[in-house]
C-alpha positions in Angstrom: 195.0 -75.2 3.9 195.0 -75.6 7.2 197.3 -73.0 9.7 199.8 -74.9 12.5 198.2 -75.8 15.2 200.9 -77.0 17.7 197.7 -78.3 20.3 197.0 -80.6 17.5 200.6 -81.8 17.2 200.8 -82.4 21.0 197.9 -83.6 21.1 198.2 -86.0 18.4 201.7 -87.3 20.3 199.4 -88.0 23.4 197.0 -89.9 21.2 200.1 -91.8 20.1 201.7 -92.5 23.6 198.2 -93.6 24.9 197.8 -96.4 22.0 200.4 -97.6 23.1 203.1 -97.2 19.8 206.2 -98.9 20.0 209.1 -96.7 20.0 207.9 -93.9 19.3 210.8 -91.2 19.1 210.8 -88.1 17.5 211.7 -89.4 14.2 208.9 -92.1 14.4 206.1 -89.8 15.3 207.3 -87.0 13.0 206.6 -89.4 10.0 203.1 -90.8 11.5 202.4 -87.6 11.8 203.3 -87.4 7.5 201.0 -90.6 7.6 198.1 -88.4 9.4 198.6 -85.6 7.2 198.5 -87.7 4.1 195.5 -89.5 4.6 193.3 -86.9 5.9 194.2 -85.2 2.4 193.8 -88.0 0.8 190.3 -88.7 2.0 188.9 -85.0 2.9 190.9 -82.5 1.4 193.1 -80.8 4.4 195.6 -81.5 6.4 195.1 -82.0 9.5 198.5 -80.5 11.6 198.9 -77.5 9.1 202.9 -78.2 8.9 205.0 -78.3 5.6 207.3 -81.1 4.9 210.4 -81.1 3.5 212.1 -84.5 1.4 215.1 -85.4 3.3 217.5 -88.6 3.0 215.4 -90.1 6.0 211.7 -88.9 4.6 209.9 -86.3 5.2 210.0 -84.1 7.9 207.3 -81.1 8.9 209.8 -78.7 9.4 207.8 -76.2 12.2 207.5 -79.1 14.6 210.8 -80.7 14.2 212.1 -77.6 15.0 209.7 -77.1 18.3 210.2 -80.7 19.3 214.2 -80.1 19.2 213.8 -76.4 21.2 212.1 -78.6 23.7 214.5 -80.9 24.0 216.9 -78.4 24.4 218.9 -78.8 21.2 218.3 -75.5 19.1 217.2 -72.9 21.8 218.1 -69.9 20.4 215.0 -69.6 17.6 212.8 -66.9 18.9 210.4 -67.3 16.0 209.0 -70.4 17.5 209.2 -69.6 21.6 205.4 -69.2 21.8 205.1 -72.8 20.5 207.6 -74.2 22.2 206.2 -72.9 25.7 202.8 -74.0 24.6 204.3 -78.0 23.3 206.1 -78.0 26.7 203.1 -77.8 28.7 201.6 -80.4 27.1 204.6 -83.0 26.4 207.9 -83.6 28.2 210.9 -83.9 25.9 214.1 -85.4 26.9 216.7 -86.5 25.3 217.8 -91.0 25.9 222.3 -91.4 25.4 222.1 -93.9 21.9 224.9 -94.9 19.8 223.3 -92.3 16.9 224.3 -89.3 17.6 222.6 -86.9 19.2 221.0 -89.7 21.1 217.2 -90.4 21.2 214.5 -88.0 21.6 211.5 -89.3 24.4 208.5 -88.1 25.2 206.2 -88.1 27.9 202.6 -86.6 28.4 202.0 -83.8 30.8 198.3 -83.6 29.7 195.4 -86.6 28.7 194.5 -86.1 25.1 191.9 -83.8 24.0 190.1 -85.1 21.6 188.1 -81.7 21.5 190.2 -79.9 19.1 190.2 -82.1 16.5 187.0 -83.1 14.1 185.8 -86.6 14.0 187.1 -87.5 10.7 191.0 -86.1 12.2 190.6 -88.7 15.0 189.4 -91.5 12.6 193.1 -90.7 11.1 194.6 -90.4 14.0 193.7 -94.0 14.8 193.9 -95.7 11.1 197.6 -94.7 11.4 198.3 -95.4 15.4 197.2 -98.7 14.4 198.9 -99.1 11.1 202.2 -98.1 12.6 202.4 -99.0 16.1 204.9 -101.8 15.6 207.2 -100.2 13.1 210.2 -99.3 14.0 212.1 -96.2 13.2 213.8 -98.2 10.5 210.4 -99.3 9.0 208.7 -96.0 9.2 211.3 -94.4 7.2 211.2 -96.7 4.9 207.5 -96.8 4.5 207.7 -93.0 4.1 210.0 -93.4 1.2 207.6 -95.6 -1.0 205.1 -93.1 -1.2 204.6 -91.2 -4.5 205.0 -88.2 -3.3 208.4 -88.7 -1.6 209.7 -90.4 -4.8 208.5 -87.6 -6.9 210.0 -84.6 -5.0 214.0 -83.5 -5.1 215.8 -83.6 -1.9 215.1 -80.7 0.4 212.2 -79.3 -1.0 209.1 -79.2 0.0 206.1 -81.9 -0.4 203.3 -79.6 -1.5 200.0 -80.5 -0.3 198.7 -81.2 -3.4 200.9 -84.2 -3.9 200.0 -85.9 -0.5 196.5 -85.2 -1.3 196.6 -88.1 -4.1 193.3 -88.4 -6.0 192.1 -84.9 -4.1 195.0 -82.9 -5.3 192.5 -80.9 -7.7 190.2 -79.9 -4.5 192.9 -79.3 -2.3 194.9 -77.0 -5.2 191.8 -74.9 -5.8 191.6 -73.9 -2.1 195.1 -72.9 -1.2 194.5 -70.8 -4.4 191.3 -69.3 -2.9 192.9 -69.3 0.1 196.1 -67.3 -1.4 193.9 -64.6 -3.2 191.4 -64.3 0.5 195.0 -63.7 1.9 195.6 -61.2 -0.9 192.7 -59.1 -0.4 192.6 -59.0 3.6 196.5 -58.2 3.3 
């Protein structure tokens, strides 16, 4: 188990606007970032972003930065619980808000900062890329959908979380046995 680390999520959407992915809004990078998340379980055990998604009728969403990503934009401002992250996401990525015929219009972004590949291990970065290249050329649309077909989504009820354990696929033994050595560490320092 991983905690948040919102330099990881900016980060990761720099990554994303440097190779170039085609239009990447907020809903397409929120469910690359799923993809990222899913993988790097799938292959070493952890997620990578430390988020928690929730099913929802468009796929799933990590609720802590969808909920950053929409105080930066302006849309939501009045959650304290998250202000430290949203000052700390703002200085890295510019969030504005495009007029579309959805409503709500579209969230953009734009980097404030070059990508730092520092803070993230080698195998988060091989990730990073498998999925910037898989998913470049989806569009919103496609993405959704792609999230959809996985197990994981199919298997959990509307609004509730997708544990860890069930993006983790073949690794959901490993990855269950430490968020339960995690939980009882937690226990004992608490």
């Amino acid at each position: 188990m991983n905690d948040f680390d919102i330099r990881k999520v900016a980060n990761a959407l720099i990554f994303f606007i440097d190779k170039k992915v085609y239009s990447l809004t907020k809903t397409k990078f929120i469910k690359m970032m799923f993809f990222v998340d899913k993988l790097h379980l799938e292959k070493y055990g952890r997620s990578v972003f430390g988020d928690f998604y929730r099913k929802l009728p468009k796929g799933p969403v990590p609720s802590l930065t969808y909920s950053i990503i929409d105080s930066a934009a302006a849309i939501n401002c009045d959650n304290e619980d998250i202000e430290d992250f949203v000052r700390e996401f703002s200085a890295y990525i510019s969030v504005s808000c495009k007029p579309s015929k959805y409503k709500g219009g579209m969230t953009i972004f734009d980097k404030k900062s070059e990508f730092n590949e520092k803070i993230f291990s080698k195998s988060e970065v091989d990730v990073l890329n498998i999925v910037a290249d898989k998913y470049r050329d989806f569009t919103v649309n496609d993405i959704i959908k792609a999230t959809h077909e996985t197990e994981e989504f199919k298997k959990t009820p509307m609004n509730f979380s997708i544990s860890e354990e069930a993006m983790a696929g073949h690794n959901k033994n490993y990855v269950s046995f430490w968020g339960k050595e995690f939980n009882k560490l937690n226990a004992v320092i608490n």
